[in-house]
Each structure stands twice: as structure tokens, then as C-alpha cells.
C-alpha positions as CSV (number, residue, x, y, z in Angstrom):
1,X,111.8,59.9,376.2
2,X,108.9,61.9,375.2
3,X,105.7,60.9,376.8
4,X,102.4,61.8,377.1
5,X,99.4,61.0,379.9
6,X,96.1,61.2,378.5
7,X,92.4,60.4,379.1
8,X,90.6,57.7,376.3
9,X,88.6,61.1,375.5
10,X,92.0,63.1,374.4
11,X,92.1,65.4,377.3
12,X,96.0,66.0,378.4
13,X,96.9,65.3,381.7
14,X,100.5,65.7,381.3
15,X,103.1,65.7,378.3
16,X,106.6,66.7,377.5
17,X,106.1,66.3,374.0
18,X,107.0,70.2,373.6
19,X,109.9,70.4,375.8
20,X,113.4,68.2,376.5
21,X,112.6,64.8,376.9
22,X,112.0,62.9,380.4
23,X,115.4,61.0,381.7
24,X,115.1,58.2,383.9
25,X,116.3,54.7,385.2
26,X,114.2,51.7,385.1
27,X,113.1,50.8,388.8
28,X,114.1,54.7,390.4
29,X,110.6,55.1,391.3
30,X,110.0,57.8,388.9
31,X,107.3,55.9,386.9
32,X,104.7,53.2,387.8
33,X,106.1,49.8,387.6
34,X,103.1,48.8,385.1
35,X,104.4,52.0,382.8
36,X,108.2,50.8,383.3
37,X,107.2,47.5,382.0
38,X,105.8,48.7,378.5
39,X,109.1,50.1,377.6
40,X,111.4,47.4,378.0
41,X,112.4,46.4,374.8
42,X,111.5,49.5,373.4
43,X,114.7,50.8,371.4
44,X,115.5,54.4,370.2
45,X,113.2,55.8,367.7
46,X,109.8,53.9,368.6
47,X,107.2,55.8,369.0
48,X,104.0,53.8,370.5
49,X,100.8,54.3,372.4
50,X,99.6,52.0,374.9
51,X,95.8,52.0,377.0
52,X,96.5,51.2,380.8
53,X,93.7,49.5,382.3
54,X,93.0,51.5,385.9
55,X,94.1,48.8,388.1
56,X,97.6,49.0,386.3
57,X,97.5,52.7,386.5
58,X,96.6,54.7,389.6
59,X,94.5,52.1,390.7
60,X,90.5,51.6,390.4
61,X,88.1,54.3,392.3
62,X,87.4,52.9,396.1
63,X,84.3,54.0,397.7
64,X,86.1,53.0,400.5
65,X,88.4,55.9,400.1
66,X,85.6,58.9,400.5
67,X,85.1,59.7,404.0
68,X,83.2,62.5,406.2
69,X,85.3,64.5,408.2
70,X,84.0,66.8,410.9
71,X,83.8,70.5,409.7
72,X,85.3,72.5,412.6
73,X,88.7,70.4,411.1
74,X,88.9,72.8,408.9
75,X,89.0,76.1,410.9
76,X,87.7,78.9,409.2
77,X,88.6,77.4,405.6
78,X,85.6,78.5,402.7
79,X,85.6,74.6,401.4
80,X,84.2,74.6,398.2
81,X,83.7,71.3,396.4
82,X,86.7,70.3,393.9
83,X,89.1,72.1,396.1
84,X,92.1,70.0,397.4
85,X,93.5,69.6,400.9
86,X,96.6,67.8,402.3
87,X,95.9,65.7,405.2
88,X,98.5,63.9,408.1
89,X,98.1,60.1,408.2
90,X,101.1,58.1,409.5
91,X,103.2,58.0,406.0
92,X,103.1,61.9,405.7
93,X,100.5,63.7,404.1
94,X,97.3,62.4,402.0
95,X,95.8,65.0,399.7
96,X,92.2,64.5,399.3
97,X,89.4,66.4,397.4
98,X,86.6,67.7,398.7
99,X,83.2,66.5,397.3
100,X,80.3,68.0,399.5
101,X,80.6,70.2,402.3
102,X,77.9,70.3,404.7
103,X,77.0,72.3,407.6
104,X,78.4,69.8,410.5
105,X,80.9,67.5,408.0
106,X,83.0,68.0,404.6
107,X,82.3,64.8,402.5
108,X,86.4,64.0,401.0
109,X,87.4,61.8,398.7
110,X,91.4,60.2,398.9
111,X,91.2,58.1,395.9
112,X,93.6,59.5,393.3
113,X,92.0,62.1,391.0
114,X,93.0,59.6,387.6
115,X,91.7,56.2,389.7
116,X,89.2,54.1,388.0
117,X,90.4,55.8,384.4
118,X,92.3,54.0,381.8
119,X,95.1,55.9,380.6
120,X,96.6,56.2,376.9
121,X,100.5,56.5,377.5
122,X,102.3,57.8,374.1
123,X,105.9,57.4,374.0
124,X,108.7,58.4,372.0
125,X,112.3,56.7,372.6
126,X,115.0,59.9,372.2
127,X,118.2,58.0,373.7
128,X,118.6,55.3,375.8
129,X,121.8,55.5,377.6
130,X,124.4,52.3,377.6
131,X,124.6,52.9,381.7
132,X,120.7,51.9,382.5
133,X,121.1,48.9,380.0
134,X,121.2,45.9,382.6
């Protein structure tokens, strides 16, 4: 399939509209199970566009989710605001953004950059293979 990820306003987040389309098998984990769920059914040829509401996408934004981290965890890092860092937690690593740094703690938020945003999914149906028909 083509596809497309975009903001309500238009801006692109990703698309492989201009390249070979996306390949994939319903349930593999390549696609969130909310965005799996809009193409069954679908056959070759559609083309549609769909709005997913933010709890369906990449979740909504959770203040809960910003947190102040001591600044010497950073070593001798120049933290600028927007930049991103991974962090260890006990399922690997976290990547969170940094939102204010401060002179004794950097102010990072984990939510996922695209939480609280609805997102316009476009699809276009190339081929859908007999094999990941069940």
C-alpha cells in the first residue's frame, strides 16, 4: 500500500506515496492495531483517507509523562530545548525530548512527539497478496 501520515493542518509526517509501496501482514506489529483495523475490507484499488482520534493513534499527551531530571545526568551535553535523548528504563530505551533546561535540572517530556494529535491516514491499496488473506 501507499500511505501517508499527516497532521489535520497538512504538514507530512511520513509518506511513501513517491516511492514502492509499504508491504505488510495484518497483526506483524508493523502498524498500530487501530490503523490495521481501517483497512480490513479494503480491496485493491481504494484509495481512502481516514482522521484517527489521538487516543487511537499514539495516544493522548500525559502531563504525567514530563519529568525533571537532574542536570549533572547529562555530563557535559549542551541541551538545548527540542533536542532528543534516549533514556534506559527497564524495557530498553525511552527517547524523550527536552523542553527546558535549567541550571540544576533539564525539564523532559516522554510522551510521543504525535500524542494528543489526530492523524489523517491516506491509503492507497496496490496488491493485496492471497497468503495474508485469513
Amino acid at each position: 500500500m501507499h500511505f501517508s501520515l499527516a497532521l489535520e493542518s497538512g504538514e507530512i509526517i511520513d509518506s511513501n506515496f513517491d516511492s514502492q509501496p509499504a508491504t505488510f501482514t495484518l497483526g506483524d506489529g508493523n502498524l498500530l492495531p487501530s490503523f490495521e483495523a481501517i483497512l480490513i475490507g479494503l480491496k485493491v484499488g481504494d484509495q481512502r483517507e481516514f482522521i484517527v482520534a489521538p487516543e487511537n493513534a499514539f495516544g493522548q499527551h500525559n502531563p504525567e509523562n514530563i519529568q525533571n531530571i537532574e542536570r549533572d545526568q547529562f555530563g557535559q551535553e549542551d541541551l538545548q530545548p527540542g533536542a532528543v535523548f534516549s533514556f534506559q528504563n527497564g524495557d530498553g530505551e525511552l527517547p524523550g525530548v527536552i523542553i527546558a533546561v535549567g541550571s540544576d535540572q533539564v525539564r523532559v517530556d516522554f510522551n510521543h512527539p504525535l500524542a494528543g494529535r489526530a492523524i489523517v491516514f491516506r491509503v492507497d491499496i496496490a496488491d493485496i497478496a492471497p497468503d495474508s488473506i485469513h
